[in-house]
C-alpha positions in Angstrom: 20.8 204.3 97.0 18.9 205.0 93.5 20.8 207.4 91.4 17.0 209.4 90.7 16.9 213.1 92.0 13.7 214.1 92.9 11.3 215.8 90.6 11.7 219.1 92.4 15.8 218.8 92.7 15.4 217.8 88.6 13.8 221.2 87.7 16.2 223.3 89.4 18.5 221.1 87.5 17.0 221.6 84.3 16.9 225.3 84.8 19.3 226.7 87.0 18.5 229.9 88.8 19.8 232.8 86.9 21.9 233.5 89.3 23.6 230.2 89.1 22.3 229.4 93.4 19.5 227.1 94.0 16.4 229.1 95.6 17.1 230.3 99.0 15.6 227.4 101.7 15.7 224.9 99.4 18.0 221.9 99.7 19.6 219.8 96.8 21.7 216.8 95.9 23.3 215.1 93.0 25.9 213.2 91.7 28.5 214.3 89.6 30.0 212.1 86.8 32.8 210.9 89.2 30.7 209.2 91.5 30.5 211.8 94.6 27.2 213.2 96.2 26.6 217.1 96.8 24.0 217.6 99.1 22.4 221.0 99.4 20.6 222.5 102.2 20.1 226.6 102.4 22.5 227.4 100.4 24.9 225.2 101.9 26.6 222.3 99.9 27.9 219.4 101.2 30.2 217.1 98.9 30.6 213.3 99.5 32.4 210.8 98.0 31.1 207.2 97.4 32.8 205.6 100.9 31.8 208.2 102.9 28.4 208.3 101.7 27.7 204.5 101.9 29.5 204.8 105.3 27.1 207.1 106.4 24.2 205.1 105.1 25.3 201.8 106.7 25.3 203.5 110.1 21.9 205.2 109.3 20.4 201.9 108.2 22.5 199.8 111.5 20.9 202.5 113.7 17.4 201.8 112.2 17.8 198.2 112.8 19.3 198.4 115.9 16.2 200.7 117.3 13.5 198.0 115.6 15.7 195.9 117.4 15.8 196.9 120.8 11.8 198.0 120.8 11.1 194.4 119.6 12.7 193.2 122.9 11.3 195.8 124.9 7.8 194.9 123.1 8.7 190.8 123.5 11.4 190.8 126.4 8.6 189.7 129.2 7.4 186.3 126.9 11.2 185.8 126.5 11.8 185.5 130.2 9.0 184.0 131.2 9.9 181.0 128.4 13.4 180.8 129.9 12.1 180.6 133.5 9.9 178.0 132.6 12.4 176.4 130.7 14.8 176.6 133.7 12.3 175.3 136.1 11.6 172.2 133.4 15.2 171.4 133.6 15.2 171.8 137.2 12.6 170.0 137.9 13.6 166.3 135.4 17.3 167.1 137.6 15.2 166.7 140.6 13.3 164.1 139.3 16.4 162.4 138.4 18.1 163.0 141.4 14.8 161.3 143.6 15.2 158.6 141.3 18.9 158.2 141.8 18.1 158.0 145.5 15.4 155.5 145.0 18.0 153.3 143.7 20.4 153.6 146.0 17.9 152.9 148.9 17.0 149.8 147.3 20.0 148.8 146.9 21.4 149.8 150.2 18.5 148.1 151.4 18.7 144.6 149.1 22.2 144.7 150.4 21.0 144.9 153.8 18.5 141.4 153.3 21.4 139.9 151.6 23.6 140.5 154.5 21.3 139.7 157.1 20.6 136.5 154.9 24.5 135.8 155.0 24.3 136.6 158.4 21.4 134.1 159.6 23.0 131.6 157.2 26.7 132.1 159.0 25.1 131.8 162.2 23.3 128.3 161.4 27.1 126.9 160.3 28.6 128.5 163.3 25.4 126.5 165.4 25.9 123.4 163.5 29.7 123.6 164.1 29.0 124.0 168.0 27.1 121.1 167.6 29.5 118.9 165.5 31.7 119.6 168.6 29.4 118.7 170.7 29.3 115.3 168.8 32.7 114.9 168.7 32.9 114.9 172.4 30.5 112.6 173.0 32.1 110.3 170.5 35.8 110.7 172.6 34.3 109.3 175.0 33.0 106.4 173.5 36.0 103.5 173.2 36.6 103.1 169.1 37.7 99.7 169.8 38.2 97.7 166.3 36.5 94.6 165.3 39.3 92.4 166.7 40.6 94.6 169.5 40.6 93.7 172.8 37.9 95.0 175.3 39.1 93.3 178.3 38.3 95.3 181.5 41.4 96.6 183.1 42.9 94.6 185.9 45.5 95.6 188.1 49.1 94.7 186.6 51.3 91.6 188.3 53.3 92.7 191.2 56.2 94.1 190.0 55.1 94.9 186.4 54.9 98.2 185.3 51.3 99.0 184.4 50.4 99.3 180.4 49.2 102.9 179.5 46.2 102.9 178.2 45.9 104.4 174.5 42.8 106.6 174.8 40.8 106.7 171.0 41.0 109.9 169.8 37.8 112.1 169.6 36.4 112.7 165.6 37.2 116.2 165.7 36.5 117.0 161.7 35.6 120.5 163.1 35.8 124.1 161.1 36.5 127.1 162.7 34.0 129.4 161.3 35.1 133.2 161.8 32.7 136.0 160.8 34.2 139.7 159.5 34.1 141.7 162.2 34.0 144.9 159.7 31.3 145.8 157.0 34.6 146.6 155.2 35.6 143.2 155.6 32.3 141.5 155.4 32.3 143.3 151.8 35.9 142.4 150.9 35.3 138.9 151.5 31.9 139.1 149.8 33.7 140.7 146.5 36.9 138.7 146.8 35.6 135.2 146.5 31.8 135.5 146.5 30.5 134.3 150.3 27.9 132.1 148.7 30.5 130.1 147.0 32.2 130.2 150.6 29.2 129.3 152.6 28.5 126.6 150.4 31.8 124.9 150.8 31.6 125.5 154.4 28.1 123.2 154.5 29.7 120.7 152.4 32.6 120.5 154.6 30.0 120.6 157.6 28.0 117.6 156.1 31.2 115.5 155.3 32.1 116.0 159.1 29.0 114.8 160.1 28.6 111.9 157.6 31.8 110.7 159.0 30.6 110.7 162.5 27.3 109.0 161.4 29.1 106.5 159.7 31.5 105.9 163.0 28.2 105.6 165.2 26.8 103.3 162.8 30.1 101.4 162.9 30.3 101.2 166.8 26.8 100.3 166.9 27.6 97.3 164.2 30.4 96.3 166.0 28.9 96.0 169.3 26.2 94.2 168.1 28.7 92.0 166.1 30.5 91.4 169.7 27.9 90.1 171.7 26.3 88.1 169.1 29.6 86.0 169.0 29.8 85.8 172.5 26.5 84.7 173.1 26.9 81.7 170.4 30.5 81.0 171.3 29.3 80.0 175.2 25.7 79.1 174.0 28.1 76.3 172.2 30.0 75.3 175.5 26.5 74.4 176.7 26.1 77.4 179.1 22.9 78.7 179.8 23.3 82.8 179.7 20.3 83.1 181.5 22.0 81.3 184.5 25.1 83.0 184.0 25.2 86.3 186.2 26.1 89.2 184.0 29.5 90.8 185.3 28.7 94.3 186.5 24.6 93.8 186.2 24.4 95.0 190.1 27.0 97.9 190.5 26.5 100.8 192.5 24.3 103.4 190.8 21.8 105.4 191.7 20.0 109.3 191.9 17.0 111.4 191.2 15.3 110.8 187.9 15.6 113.3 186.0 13.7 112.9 182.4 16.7 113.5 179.2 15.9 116.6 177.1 16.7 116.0 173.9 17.0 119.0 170.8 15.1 118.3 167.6 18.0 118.5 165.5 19.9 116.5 167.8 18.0 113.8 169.2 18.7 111.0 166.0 21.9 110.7 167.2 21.4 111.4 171.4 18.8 108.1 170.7 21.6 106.5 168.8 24.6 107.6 171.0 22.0 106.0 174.2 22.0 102.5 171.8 25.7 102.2 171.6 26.3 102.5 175.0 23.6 100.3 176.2 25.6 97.9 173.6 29.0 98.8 174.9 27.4 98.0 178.9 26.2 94.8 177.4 29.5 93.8 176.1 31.2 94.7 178.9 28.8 92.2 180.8 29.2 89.4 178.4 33.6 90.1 178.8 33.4 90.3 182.6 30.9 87.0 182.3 33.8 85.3 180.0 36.3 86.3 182.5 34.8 83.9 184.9 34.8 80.6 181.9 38.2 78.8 181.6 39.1 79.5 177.7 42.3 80.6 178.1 45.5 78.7 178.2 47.4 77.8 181.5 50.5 77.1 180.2 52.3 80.2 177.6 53.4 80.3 174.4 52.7 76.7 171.9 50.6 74.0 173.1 52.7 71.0 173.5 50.0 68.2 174.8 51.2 64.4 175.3 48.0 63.1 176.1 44.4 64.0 175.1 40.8 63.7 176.9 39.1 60.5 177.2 40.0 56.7 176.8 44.2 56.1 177.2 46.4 53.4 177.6 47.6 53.7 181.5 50.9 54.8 181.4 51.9 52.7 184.7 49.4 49.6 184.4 49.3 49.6 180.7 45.7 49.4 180.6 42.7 51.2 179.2 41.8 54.0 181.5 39.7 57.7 181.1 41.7 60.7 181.0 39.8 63.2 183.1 42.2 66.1 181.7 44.6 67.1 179.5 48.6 67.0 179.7 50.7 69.8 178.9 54.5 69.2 178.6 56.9 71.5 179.9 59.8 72.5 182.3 60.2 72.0 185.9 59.3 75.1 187.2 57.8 76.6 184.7 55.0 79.2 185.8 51.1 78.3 185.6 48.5 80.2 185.3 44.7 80.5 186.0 42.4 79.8 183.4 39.9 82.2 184.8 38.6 84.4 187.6 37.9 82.0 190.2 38.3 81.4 194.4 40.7 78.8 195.1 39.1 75.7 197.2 41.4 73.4 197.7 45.5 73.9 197.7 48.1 71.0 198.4 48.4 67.1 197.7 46.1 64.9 196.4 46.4 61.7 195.7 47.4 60.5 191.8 47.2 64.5 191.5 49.9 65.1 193.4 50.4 68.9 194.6 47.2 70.6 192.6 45.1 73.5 192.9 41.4 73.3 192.6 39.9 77.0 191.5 36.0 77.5 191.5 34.9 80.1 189.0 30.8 80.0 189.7 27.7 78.5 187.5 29.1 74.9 188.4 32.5 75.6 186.5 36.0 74.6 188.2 39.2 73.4 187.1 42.2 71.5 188.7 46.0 72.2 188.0 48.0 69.0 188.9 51.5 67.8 189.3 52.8 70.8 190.7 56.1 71.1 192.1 55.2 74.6 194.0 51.9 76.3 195.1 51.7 79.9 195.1 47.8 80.7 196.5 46.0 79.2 199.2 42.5 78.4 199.9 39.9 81.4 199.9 42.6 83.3 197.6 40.2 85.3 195.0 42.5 84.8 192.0 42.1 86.7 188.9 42.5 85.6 185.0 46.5 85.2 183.9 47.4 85.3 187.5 50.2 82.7 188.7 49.2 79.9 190.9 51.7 77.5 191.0 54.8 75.8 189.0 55.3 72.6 186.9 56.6 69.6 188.4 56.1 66.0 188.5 54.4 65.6 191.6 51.9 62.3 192.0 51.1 59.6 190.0 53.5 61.3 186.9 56.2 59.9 184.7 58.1 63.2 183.7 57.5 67.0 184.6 53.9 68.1 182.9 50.9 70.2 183.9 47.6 67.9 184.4 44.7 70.7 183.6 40.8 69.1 184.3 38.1 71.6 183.2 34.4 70.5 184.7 31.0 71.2 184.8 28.6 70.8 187.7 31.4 68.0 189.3 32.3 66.0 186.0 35.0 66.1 184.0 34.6 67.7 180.5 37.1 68.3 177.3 39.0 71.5 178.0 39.5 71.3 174.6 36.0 72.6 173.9 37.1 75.7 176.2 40.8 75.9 174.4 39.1 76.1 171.3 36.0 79.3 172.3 38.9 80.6 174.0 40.6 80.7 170.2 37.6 82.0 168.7 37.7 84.7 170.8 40.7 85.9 170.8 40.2 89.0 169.3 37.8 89.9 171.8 38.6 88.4 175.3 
């Protein structure tokens, strides 16, 4: 506040009334020398000191501001609102903005995460069908015999009377399977996905898968080799005994088959190995022809164990006239007694004594091939008798035109004597598969 008094307040100042009053209706004020403020209305004086005064003025001016105040927002309160609506509806919409592409997101993923599990899915479902069919191939293999390249695939024959009969081992199936087991859960299904990661899982599943089947490819390819292998040594071991295979009758070629003809169906994915798996056993048939075929060709011993011969085939010094004379056959030394055996599968012509033979026994095995067992002291088959390979015919002796107790074996070929050496010897060469 300016410590001025107005021009009209100064003249009643200057000159006081003469009655010491300021003129009736007028009002006044001043300050005094200590600071207060009289104010003076109609004769009425009003003294103030400095606080309240200011006080007074404070409210006066808070009062003016207050009312310029509250008329401005009355005068501007309609922009005001309509600015914060707009801004609420701003923020609301960028939070539903936000919010749709939030959901966007998660639909997309929800959705990739569908493909992927659908993809996991298809690609569980080719391992479980490749498994199945791994099985499948496992089966077929069982039954295939795994025989090794020197085992024995001799056809079973009935066992001696009283001998127990030799179980038969059967080869055991490649079963290099994997059970493959799906989640059950979507819980699960995303466990297992975040525990180990199911593409690192599927992937060592289809390794696994492929080793399985490289090993049965590998054991087809070996049976087929060694079938093969078989009956190529077969063939050249009689081919060198001067038999003609194509006058030999295959063991088994006329067995009892028939049925309607029904053409095979074979799957895409499977029919490399069906075509394969059909090879082998054609092989496997022929091999089993070419052994029942060798059953029926003297090249095995008569006589077990060691080989003790005291006289060869061919020219010989005559043991009782001491003069050169042919050996038709060759002279095993043994025992008295002492069991002997067929060579081969064969029908028994001719059982009892003959001549320098003594007691023999004459067994025809077909194709022109027969051999004679001389010098027996017993004979344990008679005529018509279809005796198989191994199977007892007679015992040792000294029988006939004989200086000691020996076995006189003749091998021949369309009537003449031949070297059952040449037999004893293919019979040796094939020993690992007769």
């Amino acid at each position: 506040m300016s410590d001025r008094v107005p021009s009209h307040l100064r003249e009643h100042h200057r000159k006081p009334a003469a009655d010491g009053m300021p003129p009736r209706g007028a009002s006044a004020r001043h300050r005094s020398k200590s600071g207060a403020w009289t104010l003076g209305h109609g004769g009425r004086q009003v003294r103030l000191g400095p606080i309240a005064f200011w006080t007074i003025v404070g409210a006066l001016t808070m009062m003016t501001a207050w009312s310029l105040g509250t008329a401005s927002y009355f005068a501007f309160r309609e922009d005001l609102l309509t600015r914060l609506i707009s801004r609420q509806a701003q923020m609301q919409y960028g939070y539903e903005d936000r919010i749709a592409e939030l959901r966007g997101q998660v639909d997309r993923l929800a959705s990739r995460q569908l493909l992927d599990q659908e993809q996991y899915e298809q690609k569980l479902e080719q391992l479980v069908r490749r498994e199945s069919l791994l099985e499948s191939r496992a089966a077929a293999l069982s039954s295939v015999p795994d025989h090794t390249p020197t085992g024995s695939i001799r056809p079973p024959s009935r066992p001696p009377v009283g001998e127990k009969p030799t179980p038969t081992l059967k080869p055991s199936p490649i079963n290099d399977t994997l059970i493959l087991t799906a989640p059950r859960a979507r819980e699960a299904r995303i466990e297992w996905r975040s525990a180990g990661g199911i593409e690192a899982t599927l992937a060592r599943l289809q390794a696994s898968l492929d080793r399985v089947e490289a090993r049965q490819q590998s054991a087809l390819n070996a049976l087929e080799e060694n079938y093969d292998a078989k009956a190529r040594h077969i063939r050249r071991v009689l081919g060198e005994l001067g038999l003609d295979l194509a006058k030999l009758p295959l063991g088994g070629a006329t067995r009892s088959m028939g049925g309607p003809f029904v053409p095979a169906k074979m799957a895409p994915e499977n029919a490399a190995f069906e075509r394969q798996l059909l090879r082998i056993g054609a092989a496997r048939g022929h091999v089993e022809r070419l052994t029942r075929t060798l059953a029926t060709v003297p090249v095995r011993k008569p006589v077990p164990g060691e080989i003790d011969t005291t006289s060869g085939f061919g020219m010989r010094v005559d043991p009782f006239l001491h003069v050169p004379a042919m050996h038709t056959g060759l002279d095993f030394r043994g025992d008295t007694g002492e069991a002997i055996r067929a060579t081969a599968a064969g029908t028994v012509t001719h059982t009892g004594w003959s001549g320098g033979y003594g007691k023999m026994v004459e067994i025809d095995h077909g194709n022109g091939l027969s051999t004679r067992y001389g010098h027996l002291s017993a004979i344990d088959v008679e005529v018509g008798h279809h005796v198989r390979s191994g199977q007892i015919i007679g015992r040792m002796g000294s029988t006939g035109r004989s200086t000691g107790p020996h076995l006189h074996y003749e091998t021949r070929v369309g009537g003449e004597a031949v070297d059952p050496q040449r037999f004893l010897r293919a019979g040796l060469r094939l020993a690992g598969v007769i």
